[in-house]
N, C-alpha and C positions, 0 to 999 in steps of 0.2 A: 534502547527504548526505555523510556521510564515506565516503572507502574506502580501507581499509587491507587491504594481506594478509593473511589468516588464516593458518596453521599448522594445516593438517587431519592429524594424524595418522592412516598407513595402519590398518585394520581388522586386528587379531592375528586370527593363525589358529586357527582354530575360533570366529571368531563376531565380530560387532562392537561388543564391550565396550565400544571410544574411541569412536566414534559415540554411543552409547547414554549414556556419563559426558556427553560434550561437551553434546549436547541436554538435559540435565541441567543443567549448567551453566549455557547460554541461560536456561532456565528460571528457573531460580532468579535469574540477573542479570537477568533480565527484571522481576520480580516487587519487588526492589529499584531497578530505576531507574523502574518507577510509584510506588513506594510516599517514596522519597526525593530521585527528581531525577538524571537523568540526571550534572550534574556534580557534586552533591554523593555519590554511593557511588564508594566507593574500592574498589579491586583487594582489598583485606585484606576490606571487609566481602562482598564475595563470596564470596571464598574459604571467610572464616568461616561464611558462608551453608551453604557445601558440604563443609564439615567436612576442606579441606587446606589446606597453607600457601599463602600469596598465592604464593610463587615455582613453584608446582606447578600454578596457572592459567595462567602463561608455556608450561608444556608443551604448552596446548590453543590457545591466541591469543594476538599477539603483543601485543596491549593490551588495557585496558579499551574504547578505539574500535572495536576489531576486533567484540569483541563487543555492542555497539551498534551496527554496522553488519550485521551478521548478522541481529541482531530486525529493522532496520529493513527490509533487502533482502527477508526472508522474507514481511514485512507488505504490501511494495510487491509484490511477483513475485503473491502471493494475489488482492489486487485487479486486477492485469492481466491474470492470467489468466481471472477473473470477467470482465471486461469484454469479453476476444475471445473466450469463450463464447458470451458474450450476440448479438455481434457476428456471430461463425461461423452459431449459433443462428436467425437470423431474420432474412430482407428489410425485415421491417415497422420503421420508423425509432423505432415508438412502443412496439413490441414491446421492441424491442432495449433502450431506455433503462429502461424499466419494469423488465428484468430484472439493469440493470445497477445499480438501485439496490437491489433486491433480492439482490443479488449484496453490493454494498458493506456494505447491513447485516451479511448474516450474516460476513463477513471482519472488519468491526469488530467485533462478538464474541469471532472466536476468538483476535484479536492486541489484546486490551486491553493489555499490557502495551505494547507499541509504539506506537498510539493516544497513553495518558497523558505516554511519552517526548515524542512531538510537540507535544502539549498543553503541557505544563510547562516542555520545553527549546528551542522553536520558535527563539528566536532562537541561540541556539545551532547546531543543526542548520544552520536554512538561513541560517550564515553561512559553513559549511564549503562548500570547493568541491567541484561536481559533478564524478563522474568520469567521464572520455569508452566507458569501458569499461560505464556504467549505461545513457547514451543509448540509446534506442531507436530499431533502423533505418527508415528511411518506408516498409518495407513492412508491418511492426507498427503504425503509427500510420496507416497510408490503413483501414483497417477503419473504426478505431472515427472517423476525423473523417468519412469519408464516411457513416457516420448520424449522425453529429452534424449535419453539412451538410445533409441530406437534411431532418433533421427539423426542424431552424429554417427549410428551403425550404418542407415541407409546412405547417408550422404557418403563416407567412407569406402563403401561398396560401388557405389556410382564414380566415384573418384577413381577407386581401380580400375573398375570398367574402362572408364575412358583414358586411361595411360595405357591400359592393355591394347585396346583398338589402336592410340595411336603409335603404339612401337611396334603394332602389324604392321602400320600401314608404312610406317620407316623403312624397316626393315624389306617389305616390299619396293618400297624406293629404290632401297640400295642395290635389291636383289635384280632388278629392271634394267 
């Protein structure tokens, strides 16, 4: 994943115009890098997208990257946060995963344009390096491994159980 600094311009007063343009802007690059490819849209067909000059998207990000890592960060933060829902949500190991793919659908939805990005530019993407500033700390990832853990232990166990019953019930066969 890339990460580059963005350039968030502060909120003008009386209201948040630049926030409101910016996501605006994602939007629309969004829509462009599903529909042509992450490295094939330029900085100009954006802009043009958005009806200013490409030097006037420099005011919002400081690259084309910047703003592809924004779709992607928003895309990834959605599903993690579906996940220690799910997580928070419920003991039950089987509960939990059921919700977390339920969870996964509906964020695949709202972030299609992100989705297609990964889709089409995959090598790209995960050629760039991770940043240590994305890493998630082990106390975000003991959640969700500990049902993950839990649930390959339950299923595991269930799995024995029923080899066990049914080489009784064999062995009761043969003993018949």
């Amino acid at each position: 994943m890339i990460r580059v600094t963005t350039t968030k311009k502060p909120a003008r007063a009386g209201g948040g115009e630049p926030s409101a343009r910016r996501a605006r802007l994602v939007r629309l690059a969004g829509e462009l890098f599903a529909e042509k490819g992450f490295r094939a849209t330029t900085v100009r067909e954006i802009a043009d997208a958005a009806g200013i000059l490409s030097g006037s998207l420099y005011h919002h990000f400081d690259s084309k990257e910047s703003i592809g890592d924004e779709i992607l960060s928003a895309f990834l933060d959605d599903v993690l946060a579906g996940y220690r829902a799910a997580v928070h949500d419920t003991d039950d190991p089987r509960a939990a995963i059921e919700q977390m793919v339920r969870s996964s659908t509906a964020t695949l939805s709202r972030h299609r344009a992100a989705l297609t990005m990964l889709q089409n530019d995959w090598a790209y993407f995960s050629a760039q390096p991770r940043p240590k500033s994305r890493d998630l700390p082990a106390e975000k990832i003991a959640p969700t491994e500990r049902v993950l853990r839990n649930t390959i232990i339950s299923q595991w166990i269930a799995q024995q159980s029923k080899l066990t019953v049914l080489e009784e019930l064999q062995a009761a066969r043969r003993a018949a």
